[in-house]
C-alpha positions in Angstrom: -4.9 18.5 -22.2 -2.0 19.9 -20.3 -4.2 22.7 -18.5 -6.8 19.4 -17.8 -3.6 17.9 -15.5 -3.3 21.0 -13.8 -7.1 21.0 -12.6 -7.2 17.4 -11.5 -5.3 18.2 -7.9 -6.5 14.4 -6.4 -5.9 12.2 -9.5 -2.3 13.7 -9.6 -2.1 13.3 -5.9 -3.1 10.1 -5.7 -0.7 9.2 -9.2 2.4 10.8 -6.9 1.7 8.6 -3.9 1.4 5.3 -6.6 5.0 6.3 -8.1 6.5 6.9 -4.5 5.0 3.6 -3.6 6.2 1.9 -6.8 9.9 3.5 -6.0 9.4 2.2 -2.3 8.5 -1.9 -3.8 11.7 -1.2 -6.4 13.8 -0.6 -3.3 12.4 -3.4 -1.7 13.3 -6.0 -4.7 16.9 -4.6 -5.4 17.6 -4.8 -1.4 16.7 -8.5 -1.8 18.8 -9.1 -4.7 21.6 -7.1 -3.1 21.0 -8.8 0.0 21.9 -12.5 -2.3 24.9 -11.1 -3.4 26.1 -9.9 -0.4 25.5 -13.0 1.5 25.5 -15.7 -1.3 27.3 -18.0 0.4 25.2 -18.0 3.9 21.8 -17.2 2.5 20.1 -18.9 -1.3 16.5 -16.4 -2.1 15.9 -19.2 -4.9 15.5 -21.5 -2.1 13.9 -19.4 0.4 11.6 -18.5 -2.5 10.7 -22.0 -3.2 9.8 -22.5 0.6 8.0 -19.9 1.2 4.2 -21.0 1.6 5.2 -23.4 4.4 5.4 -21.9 7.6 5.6 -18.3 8.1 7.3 -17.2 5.3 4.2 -17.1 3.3 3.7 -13.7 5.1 6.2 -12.5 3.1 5.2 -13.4 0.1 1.4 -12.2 0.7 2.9 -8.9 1.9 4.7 -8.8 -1.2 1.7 -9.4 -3.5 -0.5 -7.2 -1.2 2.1 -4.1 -2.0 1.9 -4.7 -5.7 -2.0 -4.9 -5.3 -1.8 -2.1 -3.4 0.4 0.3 -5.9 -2.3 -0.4 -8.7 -5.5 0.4 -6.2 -4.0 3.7 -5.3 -3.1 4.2 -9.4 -6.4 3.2 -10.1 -8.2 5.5 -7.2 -6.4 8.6 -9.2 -8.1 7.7 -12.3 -11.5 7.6 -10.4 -10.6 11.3 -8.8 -9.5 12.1 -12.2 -12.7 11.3 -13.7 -14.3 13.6 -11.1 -12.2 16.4 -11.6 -11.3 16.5 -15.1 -14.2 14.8 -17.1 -17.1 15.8 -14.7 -15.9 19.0 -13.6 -16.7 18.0 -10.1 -14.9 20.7 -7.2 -13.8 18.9 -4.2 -14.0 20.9 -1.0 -16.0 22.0 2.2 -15.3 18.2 4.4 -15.2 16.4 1.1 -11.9 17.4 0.8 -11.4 16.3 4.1 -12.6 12.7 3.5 -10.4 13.2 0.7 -7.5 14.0 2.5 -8.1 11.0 4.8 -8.3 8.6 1.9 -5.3 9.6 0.7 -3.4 9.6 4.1 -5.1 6.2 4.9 -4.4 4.3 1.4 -0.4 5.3 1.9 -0.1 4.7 5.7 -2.2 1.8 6.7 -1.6 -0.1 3.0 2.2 -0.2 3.5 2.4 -0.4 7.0 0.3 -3.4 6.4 2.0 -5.2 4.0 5.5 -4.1 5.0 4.9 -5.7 8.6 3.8 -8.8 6.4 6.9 -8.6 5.1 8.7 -8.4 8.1 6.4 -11.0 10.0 7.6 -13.7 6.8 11.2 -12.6 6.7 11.5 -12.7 11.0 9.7 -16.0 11.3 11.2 -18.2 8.8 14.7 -17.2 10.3 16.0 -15.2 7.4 16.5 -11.6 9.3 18.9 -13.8 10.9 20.9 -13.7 8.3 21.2 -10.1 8.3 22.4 -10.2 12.6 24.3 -13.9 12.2 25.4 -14.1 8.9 23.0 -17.7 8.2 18.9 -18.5 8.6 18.4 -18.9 11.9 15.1 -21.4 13.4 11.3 -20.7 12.2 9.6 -18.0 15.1 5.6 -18.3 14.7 5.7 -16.0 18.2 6.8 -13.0 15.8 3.3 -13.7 13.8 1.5 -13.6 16.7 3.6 -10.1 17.9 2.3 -8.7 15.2 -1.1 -9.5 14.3 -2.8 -6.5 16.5 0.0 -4.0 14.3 -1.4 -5.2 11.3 -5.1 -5.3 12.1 -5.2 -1.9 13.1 -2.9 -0.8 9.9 -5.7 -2.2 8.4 -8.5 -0.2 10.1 -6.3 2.8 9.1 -6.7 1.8 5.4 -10.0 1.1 5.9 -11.1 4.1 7.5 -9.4 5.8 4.5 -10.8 3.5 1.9 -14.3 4.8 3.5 -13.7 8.5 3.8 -12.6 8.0 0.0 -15.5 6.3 -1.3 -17.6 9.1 0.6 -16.2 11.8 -0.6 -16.0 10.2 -4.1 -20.0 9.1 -4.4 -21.2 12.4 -2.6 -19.0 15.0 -4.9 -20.7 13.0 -8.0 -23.5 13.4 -6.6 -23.3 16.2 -5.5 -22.7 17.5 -9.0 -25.7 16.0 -10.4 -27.8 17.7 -7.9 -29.1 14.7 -6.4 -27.9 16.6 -3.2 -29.5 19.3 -2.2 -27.0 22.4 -2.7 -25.2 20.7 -5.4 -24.7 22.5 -9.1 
């Protein structure tokens, strides 16, 4: 079993970039509850929380939900590489490994940047980054939503494009190993 890890390069990439990502979403929820103790008496999460679908603070809770989502996509794509590598005794290379490369570079950039400017959008236009500059929630800012809908649409494209080159690189290396394509063993 141990000397099957070591021949599965992609699934344990792809496992890596899920634990960084999980660390990244852990940091993410202790600065929030940090950020309630440090200004408790300006700034109440319950309440924010329970407010948070009106206006544009559901941003931030979609972003939020995306991330976790995320995390267990990118877990999930290691067990589909792992599969390849491990139980199919597929090889990745020649520009396989490129579209490989590009999934694995587009799942990590444009699915955070995504979500963490979703984040960001939710937090900035419902006032509460405010608290953070003014010590209190400062006035609702839909123009902040609309700042930074082309920055999330084209973190989206990148994860997309990724999510593409993966998929390729996936379907034609099993195939490839079934000889449905022509050069393949």
């Amino acid at each position: 079993m141990i000397n099957d890890m070591h021949r599965t390069k992609w699934g344990n990439r792809f496992i890596i970039t899920a634990i960084i990502q999980g660390g990244i979403m852990t940091l993410l929820a202790l600065s929030m509850v940090a950020s309630q103790f440090i200004f408790a008496n300006n700034f109440d999460m319950i309440q924010f929380l329970s407010l948070s679908f009106e206006g544009p603070a559901k941003w931030f809770f979609l972003g939020i939900i995306f991330y976790l989502i995320f995390i267990v996509a990118i877990a999930v794509t290691a067990i589909f590489y792992i599969h390849l590598e491990i139980n199919l005794r597929r090889q990745i290379s020649g520009i396989l490994k490129v579209l490989a490369w590009i999934h694995l570079l587009g799942m990590n950039i444009g699915g955070p940047l995504t979500t963490l400017l979703m984040i960001f959008a939710g937090l900035s236009g419902s006032g509460v980054m405010s608290v953070f500059i003014e010590g209190k929630i400062g006035p609702q800012n839909i123009e902040i939503l609309n700042a930074l809908t082309t920055p999330i649409a084209i973190s989206i494209g990148i994860l997309s494009i990724g999510v593409i080159c993966g998929g390729l690189a996936y379907t034609l290396t099993y195939l490839k190993g079934n000889n449905l394509i022509k050069g393949g063993h």
